[in-house]
N, C-alpha and C positions, 0 to 999 in steps of 0.2 A: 577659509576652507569650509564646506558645507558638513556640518554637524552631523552625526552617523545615524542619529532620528530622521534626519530629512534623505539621508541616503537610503536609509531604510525605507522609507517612503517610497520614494521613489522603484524601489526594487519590489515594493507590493504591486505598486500600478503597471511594472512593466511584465512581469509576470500574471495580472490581471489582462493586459491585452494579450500577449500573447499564448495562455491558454486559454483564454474567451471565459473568465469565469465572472459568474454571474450569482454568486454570493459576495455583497458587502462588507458582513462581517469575516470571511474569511479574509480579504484583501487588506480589512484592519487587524486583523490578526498576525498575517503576515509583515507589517508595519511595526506591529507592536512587539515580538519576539524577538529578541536577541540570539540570533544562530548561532553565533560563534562560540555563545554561552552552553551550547548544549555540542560542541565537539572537542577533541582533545585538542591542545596547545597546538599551532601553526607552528612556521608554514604547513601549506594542506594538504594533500594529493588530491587534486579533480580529475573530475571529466565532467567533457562539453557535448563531446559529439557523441551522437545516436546512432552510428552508422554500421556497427558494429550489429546489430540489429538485425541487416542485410547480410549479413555474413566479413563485414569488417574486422578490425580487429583492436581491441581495446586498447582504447590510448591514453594513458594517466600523464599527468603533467603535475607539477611542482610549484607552488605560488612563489609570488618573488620574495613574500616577505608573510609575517603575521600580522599586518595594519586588518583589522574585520570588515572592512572593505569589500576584502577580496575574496568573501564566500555570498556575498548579495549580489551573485549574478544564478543564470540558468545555470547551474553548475552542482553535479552530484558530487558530494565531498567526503573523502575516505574516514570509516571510523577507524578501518585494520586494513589498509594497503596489503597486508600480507592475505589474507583471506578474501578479497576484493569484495570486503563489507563497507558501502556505502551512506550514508545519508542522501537519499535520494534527491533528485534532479527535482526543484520546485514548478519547473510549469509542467510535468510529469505527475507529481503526487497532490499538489495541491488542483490538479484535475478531476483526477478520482475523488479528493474530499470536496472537492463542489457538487459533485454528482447527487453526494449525500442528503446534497439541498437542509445544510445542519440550522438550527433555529435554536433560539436561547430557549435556555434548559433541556434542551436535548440531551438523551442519555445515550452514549457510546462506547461499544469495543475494540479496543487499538489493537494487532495482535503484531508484534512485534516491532516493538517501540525504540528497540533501538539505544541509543541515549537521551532521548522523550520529544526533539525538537518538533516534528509534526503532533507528538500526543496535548505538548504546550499550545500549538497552531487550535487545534481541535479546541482546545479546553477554553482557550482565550474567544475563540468562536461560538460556546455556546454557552461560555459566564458563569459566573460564580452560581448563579440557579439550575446548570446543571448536573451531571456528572460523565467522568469519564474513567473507563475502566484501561488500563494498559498491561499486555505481557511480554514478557522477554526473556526469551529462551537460555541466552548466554547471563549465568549468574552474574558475571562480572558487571555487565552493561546493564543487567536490569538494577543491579547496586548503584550504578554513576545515576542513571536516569530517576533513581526514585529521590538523590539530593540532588538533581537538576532539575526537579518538577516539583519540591518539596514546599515554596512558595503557592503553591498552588491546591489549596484543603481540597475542593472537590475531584482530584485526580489521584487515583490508587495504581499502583506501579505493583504488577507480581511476577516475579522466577518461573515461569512457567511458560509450556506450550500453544495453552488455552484448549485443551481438546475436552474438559471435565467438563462435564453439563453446568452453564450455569445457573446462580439463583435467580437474575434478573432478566427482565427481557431488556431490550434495547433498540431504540428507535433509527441505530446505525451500525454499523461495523464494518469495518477497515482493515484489511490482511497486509500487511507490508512486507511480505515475504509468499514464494510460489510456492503451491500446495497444487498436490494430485489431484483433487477433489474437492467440493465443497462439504467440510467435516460436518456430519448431524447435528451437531451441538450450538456449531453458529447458526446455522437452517433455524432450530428450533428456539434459540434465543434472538432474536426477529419478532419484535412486535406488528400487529397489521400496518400494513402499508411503508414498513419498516425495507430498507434497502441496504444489500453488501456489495463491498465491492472486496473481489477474492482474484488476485492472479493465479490460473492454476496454466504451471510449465513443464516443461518437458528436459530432466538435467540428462548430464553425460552425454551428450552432445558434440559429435567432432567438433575439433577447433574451440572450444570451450571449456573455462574452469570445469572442475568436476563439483561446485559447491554454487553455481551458478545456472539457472537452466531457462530460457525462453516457452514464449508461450504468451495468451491470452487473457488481460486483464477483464470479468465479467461484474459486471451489473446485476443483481439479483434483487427482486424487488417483492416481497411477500404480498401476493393475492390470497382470496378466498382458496383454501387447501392447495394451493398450488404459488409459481415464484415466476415472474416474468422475467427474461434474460435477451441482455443484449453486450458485445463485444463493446469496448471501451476505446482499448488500444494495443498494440503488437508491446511486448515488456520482456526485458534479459532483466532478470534479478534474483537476489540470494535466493539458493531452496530454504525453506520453513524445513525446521528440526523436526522430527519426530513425530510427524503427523503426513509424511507419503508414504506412498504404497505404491512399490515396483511395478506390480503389474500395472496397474494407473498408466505408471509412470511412460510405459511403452505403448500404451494402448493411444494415448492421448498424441503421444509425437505420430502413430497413425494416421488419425485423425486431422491433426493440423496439416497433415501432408494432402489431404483433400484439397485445399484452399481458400482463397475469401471466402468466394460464393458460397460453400457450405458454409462455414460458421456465422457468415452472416446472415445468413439465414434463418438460426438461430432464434427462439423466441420464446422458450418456456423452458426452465428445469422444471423436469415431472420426478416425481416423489412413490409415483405408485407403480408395480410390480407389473410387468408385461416384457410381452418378447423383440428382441432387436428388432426394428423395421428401418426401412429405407429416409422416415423422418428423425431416427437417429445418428445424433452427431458425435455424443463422448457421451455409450451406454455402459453404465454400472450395477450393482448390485440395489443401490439403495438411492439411487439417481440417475436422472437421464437428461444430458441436453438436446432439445428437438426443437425439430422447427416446426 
């Protein structure tokens, strides 16, 4: 029988082809973490298919058995089936953390971590020289996740939304959870040249949880007074707690109602105050994506 290290193996590389990622040490990272360690007791509730996306309809399925096997595939796997709170789909999120282009010692913000398995991914990625900050909305999960990552000194686990200005800047940040907006406080905790990746979705959604909402995972990449922006990928994932805003909230499923060609068009979130034009795609108060 092949050893669950070489299985593991195996399950970095095939998710290394099939998201095309092109960091190293993330693909040894994903080798090196033990999944099953960061979800609760099997069997699991998954999902495989994406297609619900398109307007399909969620299909969870039941593993045969608890051998950890059976979570090292493409497979988003339930933390609370009842909530339809996932551990996200690996050639899905560990897309977004390639994007990051993450380098040892690299300092990162995880925001919603979940029970820590990608925060452990991240941390193993950028080694013990550098750090990684995690928050987690839900008290309970960010309690399991801080003794599920507690091996791990350079990696801080906090109860929280992550909306409070931070003290540190960070050479990355990662939302794992869909927000209205990209909130000032990540924008501004961004070191130059420093890049987020922020799904922001649109919930309440016919046909859709009401704790679940689609929408546009973005790329934000801090230039000189300004953040270059490009669409990533189409994402159904948990809303983020306490950090949307309704109007957003509706203003934005507008927006996405335009289509590709608008959003990808897309190329700069601007920061400074000016009136709606025809190059804006999702204009706010305190941001604006334009192309």
């Amino acid at each position: 029988m092949i050893e669950l290290g070489q299985y593991r193996r195996f399950f970095a590389e095939e998710i290394e082809a099939v998201a095309k990622l092109q960091t190293p040490a993330l693909v040894d990272a994903l080798a090196a973490v033990p999944r099953e360690r960061f979800l609760r007791p099997g069997p699991w509730s998954v999902v495989g298919d994406s297609s619900f996306l398109a307007g399909g309809s969620l299909t969870i399925r039941t593993t045969a058995d608890a051998d950890p096997r059976r979570v090292y595939h493409n497979l988003a796997v339930a933390i609370d089936p009842a909530r339809h709170l996932f551990n996200g789909q690996p050639g899905t999120v560990a897309a977004w953390i390639d994007a990051l282009a993450l380098t040892p010692g690299a300092r990162v913000l995880h925001v919603g971590c979940g029970l820590g398995y990608y925060t452990a991914v991240i941390a193993h990625a950028v080694g013990a020289g550098g750090r990684v900050v995690a928050y987690e909305v839900d008290a309970s999960l960010a309690a399991e996740a801080r003794l599920n990552l507690a091996a791990l000194p350079w990696v801080a686990v906090h109860h929280g939304d992550a909306s409070a200005p931070a003290s540190e800047t960070f050479n990355a940040i990662i939302v794992n959870a869909g927000a209205t907006h990209p909130l000032e406080t990540w924008l501004e905790a961004l070191a130059p040249e420093a890049t987020a990746i922020v799904p922001l979705t649109s919930a309440g959604l016919p046909g859709m949880s009401a704790n679940i909402g689609k929408g546009l995972v973005w790329q934000l990449t801090r230039r000189d007074g300004d953040f270059a922006a490009r669409v990533l990928d189409l994402v159904a994932i948990y809303s983020a707690v306490g950090v949307r805003d309704p109007t957003l909230n509706q203003q934005l499923g507008k927006s996405m109602m335009t289509g590709p060609a608008r959003w990808q068009a897309v190329k700069r979130l601007r920061r400074d105050t000016h009136e709606p034009s025809d190059s804006c795609w999702f204009h706010g108060n305190r941001f604006c994506l334009s192309a």
